[in-house]
C-alpha positions in Angstrom: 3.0 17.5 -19.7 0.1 15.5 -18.6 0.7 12.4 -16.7 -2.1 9.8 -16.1 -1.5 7.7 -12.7 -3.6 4.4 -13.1 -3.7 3.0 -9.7 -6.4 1.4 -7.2 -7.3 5.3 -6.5 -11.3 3.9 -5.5 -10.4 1.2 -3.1 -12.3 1.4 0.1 -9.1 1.2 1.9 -7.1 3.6 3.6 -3.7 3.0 2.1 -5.0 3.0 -1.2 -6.4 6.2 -1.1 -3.1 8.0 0.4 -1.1 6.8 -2.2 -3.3 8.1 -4.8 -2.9 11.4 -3.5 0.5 11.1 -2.8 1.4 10.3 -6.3 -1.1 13.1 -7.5 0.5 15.5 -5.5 4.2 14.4 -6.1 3.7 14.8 -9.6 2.4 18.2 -9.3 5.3 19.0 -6.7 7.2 17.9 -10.0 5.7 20.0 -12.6 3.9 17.3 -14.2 0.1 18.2 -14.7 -1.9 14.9 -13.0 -4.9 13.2 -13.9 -5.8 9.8 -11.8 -7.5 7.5 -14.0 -10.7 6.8 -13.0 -10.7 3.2 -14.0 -13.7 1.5 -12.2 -13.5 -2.7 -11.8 -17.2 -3.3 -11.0 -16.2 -6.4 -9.6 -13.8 -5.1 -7.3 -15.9 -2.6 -5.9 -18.7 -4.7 -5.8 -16.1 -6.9 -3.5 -15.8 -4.0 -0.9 -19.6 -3.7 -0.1 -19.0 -7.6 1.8 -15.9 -5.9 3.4 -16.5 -1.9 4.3 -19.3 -0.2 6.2 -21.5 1.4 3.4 -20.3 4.5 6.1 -17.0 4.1 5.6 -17.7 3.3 1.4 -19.1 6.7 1.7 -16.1 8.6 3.2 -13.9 7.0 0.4 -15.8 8.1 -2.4 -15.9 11.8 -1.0 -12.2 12.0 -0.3 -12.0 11.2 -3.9 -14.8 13.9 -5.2 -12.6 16.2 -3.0 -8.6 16.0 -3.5 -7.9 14.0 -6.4 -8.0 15.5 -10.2 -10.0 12.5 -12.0 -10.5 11.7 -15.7 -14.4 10.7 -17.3 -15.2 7.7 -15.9 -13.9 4.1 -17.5 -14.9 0.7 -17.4 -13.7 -1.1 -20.4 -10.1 -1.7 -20.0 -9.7 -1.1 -23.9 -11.0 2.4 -23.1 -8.1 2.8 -20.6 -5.9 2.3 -23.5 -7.7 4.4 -25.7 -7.2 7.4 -22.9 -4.2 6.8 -22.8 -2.8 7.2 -26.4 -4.9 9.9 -27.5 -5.0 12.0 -23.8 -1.5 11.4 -22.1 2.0 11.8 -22.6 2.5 9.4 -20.1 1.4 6.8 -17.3 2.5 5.9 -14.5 1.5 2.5 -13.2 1.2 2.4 -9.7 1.5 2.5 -6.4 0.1 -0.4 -4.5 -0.8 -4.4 -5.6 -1.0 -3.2 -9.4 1.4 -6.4 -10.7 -0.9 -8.2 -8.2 -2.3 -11.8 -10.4 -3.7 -14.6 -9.0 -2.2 -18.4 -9.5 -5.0 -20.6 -10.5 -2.1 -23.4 -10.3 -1.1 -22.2 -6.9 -1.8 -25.3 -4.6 -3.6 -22.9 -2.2 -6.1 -21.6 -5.4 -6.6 -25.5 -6.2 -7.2 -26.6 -2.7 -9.8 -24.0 -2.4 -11.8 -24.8 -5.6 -12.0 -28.7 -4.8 -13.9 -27.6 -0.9 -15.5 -24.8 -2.6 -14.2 -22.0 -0.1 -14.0 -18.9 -2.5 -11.0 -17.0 -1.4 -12.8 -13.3 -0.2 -10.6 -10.9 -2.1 -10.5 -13.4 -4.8 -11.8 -10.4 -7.4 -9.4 -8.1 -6.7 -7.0 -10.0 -9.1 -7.6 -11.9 -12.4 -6.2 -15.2 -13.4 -6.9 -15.4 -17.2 -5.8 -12.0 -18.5 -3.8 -9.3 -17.1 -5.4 -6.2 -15.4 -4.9 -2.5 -17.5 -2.3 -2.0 -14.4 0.6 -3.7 -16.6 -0.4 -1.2 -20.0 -0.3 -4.3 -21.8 -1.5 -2.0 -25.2 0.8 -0.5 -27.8 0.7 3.1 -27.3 4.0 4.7 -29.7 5.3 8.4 -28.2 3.6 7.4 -24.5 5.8 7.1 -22.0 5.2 4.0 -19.4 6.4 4.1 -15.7 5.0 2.0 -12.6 6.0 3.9 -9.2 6.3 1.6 -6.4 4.6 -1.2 -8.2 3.6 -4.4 -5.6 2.7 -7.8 -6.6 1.3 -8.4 -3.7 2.4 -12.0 -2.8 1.7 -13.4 -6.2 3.0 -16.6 -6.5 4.2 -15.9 -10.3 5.7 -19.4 -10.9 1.9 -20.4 -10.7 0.4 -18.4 -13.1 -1.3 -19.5 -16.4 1.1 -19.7 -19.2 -0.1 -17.7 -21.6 -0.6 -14.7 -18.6 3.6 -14.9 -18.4 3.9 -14.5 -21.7 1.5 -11.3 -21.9 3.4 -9.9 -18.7 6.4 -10.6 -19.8 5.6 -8.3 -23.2 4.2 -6.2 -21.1 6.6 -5.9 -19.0 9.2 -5.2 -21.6 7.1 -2.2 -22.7 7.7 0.1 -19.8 10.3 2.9 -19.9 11.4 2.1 -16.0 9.9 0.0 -13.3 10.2 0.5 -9.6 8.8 -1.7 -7.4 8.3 -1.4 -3.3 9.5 -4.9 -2.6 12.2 -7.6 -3.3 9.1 -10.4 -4.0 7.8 -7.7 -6.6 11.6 -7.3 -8.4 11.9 -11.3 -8.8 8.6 -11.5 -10.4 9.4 -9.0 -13.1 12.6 -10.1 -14.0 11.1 -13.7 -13.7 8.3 -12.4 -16.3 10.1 -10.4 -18.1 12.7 -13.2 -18.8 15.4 -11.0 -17.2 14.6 -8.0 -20.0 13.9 -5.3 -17.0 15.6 -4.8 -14.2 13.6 -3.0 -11.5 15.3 -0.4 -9.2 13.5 0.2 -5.4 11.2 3.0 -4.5 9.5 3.6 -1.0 5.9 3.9 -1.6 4.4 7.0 -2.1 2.9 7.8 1.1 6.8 8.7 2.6 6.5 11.5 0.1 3.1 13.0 1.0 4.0 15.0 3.8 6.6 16.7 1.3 4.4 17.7 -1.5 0.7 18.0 0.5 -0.4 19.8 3.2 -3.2 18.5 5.3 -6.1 20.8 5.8 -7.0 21.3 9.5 -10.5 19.7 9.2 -8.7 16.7 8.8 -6.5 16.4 11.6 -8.1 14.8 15.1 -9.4 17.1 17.5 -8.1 15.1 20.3 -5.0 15.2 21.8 -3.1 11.7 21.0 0.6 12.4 22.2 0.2 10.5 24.9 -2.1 7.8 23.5 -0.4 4.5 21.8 -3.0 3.4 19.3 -3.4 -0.4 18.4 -5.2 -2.3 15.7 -5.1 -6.4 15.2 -6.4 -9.3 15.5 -4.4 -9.2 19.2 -5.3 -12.6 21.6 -7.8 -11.3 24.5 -5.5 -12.1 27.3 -2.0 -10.3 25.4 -4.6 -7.3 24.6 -5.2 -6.9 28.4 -1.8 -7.3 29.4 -0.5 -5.0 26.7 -3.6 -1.9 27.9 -1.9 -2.8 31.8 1.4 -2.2 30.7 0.8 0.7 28.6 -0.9 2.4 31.5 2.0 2.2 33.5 4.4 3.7 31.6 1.5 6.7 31.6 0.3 6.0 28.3 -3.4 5.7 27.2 -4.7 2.7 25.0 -7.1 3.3 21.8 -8.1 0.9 19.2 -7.8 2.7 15.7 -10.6 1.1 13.7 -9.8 -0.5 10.8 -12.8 -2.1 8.3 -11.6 -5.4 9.0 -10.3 -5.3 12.1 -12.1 -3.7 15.0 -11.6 -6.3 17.9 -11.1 -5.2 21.6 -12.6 -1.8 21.9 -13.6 -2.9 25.4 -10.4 -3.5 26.8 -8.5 0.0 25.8 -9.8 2.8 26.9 -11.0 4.8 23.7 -11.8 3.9 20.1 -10.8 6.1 16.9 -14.6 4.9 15.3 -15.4 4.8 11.4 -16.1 6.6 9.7 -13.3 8.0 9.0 -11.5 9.8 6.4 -8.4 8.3 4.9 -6.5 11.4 6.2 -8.1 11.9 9.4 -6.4 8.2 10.1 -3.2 9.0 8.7 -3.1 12.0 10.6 -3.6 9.9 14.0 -0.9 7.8 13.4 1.5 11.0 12.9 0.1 12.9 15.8 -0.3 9.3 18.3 2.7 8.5 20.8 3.5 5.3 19.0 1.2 2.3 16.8 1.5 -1.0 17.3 -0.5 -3.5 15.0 -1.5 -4.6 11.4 -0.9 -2.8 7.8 1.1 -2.1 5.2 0.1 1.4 5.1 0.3 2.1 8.7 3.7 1.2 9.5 4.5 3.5 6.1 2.5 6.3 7.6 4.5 6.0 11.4 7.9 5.8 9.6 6.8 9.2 7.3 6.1 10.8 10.8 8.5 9.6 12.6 5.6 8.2 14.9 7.1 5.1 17.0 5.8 1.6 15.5 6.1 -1.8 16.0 4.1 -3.9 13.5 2.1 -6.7 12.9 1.8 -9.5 9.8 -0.4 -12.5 9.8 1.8 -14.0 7.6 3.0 -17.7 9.1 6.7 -18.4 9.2 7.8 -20.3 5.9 10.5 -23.1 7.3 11.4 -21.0 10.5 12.0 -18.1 8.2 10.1 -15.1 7.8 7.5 -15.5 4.6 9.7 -13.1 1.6 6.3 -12.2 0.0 5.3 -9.7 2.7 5.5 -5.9 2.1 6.2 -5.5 6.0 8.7 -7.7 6.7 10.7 -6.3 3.2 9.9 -2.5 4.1 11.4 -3.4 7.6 14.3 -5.0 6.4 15.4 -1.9 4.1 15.1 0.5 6.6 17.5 -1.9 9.1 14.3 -2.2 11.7 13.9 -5.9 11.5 13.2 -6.1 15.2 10.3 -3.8 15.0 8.4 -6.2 13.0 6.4 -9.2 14.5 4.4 -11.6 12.7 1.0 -12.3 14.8 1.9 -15.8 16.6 5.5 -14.3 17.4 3.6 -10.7 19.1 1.5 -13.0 20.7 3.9 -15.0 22.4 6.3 -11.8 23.3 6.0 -10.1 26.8 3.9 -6.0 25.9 7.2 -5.0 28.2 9.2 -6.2 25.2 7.4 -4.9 23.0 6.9 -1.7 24.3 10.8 -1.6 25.0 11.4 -2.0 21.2 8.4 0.6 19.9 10.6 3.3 21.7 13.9 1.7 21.7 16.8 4.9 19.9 18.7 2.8 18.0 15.5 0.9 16.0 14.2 4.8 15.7 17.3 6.4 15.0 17.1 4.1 11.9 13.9 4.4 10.5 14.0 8.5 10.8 17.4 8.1 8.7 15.6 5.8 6.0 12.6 8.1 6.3 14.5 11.4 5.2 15.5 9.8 2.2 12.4 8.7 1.0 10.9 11.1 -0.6 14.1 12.2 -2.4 14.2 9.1 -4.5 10.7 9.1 -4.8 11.2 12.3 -6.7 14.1 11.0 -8.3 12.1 8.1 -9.8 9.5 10.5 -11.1 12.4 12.9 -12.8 13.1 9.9 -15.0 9.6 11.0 -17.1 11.6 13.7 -18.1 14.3 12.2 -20.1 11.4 9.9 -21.3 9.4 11.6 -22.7 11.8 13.8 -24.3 13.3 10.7 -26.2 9.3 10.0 -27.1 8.8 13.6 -28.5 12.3 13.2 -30.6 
């Protein structure tokens, strides 16, 4: 049976990419026969070139051309239909910020237009339509999943009026939906008028150790067990302190570059440069001594290792409360690690000490190994449900 995974597989981001294999490959694992759907948003990509190395761009595009299994090539999102009914017996929808939409109404969106300050990733979403991510087509006998789905901080109750109304049919159309955060299961049952009611699943990347195994001229030729590998926007005089303190519990520092952030290299001792290939980094992070710093994808790819993490959010407190929208507060919160998780002005203002206390503290690891080992086993339970699917489809 061949499934179709329609997902941001050609972001010139890290994450992105490892969740596109993982999905490929967990698919596989499951019997399934994958294709990703190599749906291009010239836009989007166009978007990167401002934000990625043309280096790094490169490295992307060859991790693609060498592990995933890609369709022809489509730009027209009524083409991504058309693949779909007459090439597929089903699609999954997913993983990463594929419910993502912006909020034109959002007070944020409005302030922004009146001083003219165009928001930078303001084409990775649209406002007037929704994206081919939500299969908002009629497509009868083709079963429709999303895996691990994200909305990515939409504020939904912003949208346009007549974009709820095509989610929300769209929404109704799907045979399940998981999503990877709580933010992302109140904005489909707010769309969807309470109609769906979508069940958890850990992203992808927990599964990928499970169902890939990482060639050997992908891991780091250096040795990082005793190395604690940082990336953030970290204040000068914390970063020092933090490098000072690391040192003398006999640790080495190392920035792991990240397109957007690649601050401090002169005050650790080693860098982790782009390029760099998606798995080369995830491999650092499972092979390092801990990680402490920014994305989604790298506290995902510690917990999947059982690599010690403490991480980072910009996200600003919402009323003296931590802001629900983020994926890294939510993902923390599941696996009962809340005190591993910092937003910047509150890592900023803790002792490195501290924080080094809690990156190695048992009982916050002893937690997030448990939630860890489970991961991938509803990961693969969410993918069984294709089965029963498409068998109803076939009947």
């Amino acid at each position: 049976m061949k499934i179709g995974i329609l997902t941001y597989h050609n972001s010139r981001n890290f994450g992105a990419n490892l969740q596109t294999l993982a999905s490929q490959e967990l698919l596989r694992r499951a019997g399934f026969d994958p294709v990703v759907i190599n749906y291009v948003d010239r836009a989007k990509l166009d978007a990167f070139r401002s934000l990625v190395p043309p280096e790094q761009i490169a490295m992307h595009e060859a991790f693609a051309a060498r592990y995933y299994t890609l369709s022809p090539k489509i730009s027209d999102p009524q083409e991504v239909a058309a693949y779909c009914r007459d090439t597929l017996d089903g699609v999954i929808s997913g993983s990463d910020a594929v419910f993502r939409l912006r909020a034109p109404l959002a007070p944020k969106e409005v302030a922004r237009r009146l001083i003219g300050r165009k928001n930078a990733y303001a084409d990775f979403s649209w406002d007037d339509r929704l994206p081919p991510y939500f299969l908002p087509f009629e497509a009868p006998g083709l079963v429709k999943g999303a895996l691990a789905a994200s909305a990515r901080g939409t504020a939904f109750y912003f949208l346009r009026p007549s974009v709820m109304r095509q989610a929300g049919r769209a929404l109704r159309g799907f045979d399940f939906v998981t999503v990877r955060d709580e933010w992302t299961a109140m904005l489909v049952r707010w769309l969807s008028a309470g109609c769906v009611t979508p069940i958890y699943s850990p992203d992808p990347v927990f599964g990928l150790n499970r169902a890939f195994n990482i060639p050997a001229d992908e891991v780091p030729q250096r040795d990082l067990s005793r190395t604690i590998l940082l990336t953030g926007h970290f204040d000068r005089g914390w970063l020092t302190r933090m490098v000072a303190a690391i040192h003398a519990r006999g640790y080495r520092a190392a920035m792991l570059a990240n397109p957007a952030e690649q601050h401090g290299a002169d005050a650790v001792d080693d860098v982790l440069s782009l390029p760099m290939s998606p798995l080369t980094w995830y491999s650092a992070l499972a092979n390092c001594a801990g990680f402490i710093g920014m994305r989604f994808h790298a506290f995902v790819s510690c917990l999947a290792n059982d690599t010690p993490v403490v991480t980072m959010d910009v996200a600003r407190p919402r009323l003296r409360k931590v802001d629900p929208r983020n994926p890294n507060y939510d993902l923390a919160r599941r696996a009962g690690i809340e005190a591993a998780y910092f937003t910047r002005s509150a890592l900023m203002a803790t002792p490195p000490d501290t924080v080094l206390d809690r990156l190695f503290d048992p009982s916050i690891r002893a937690k997030a190994r448990a939630f860890s080992r489970t991961a991938p086993d509803l990961l693969e339970g969410h993918l069984a449900r294709l089965r029963p699917s498409l068998a109803r489809a076939a009947a």
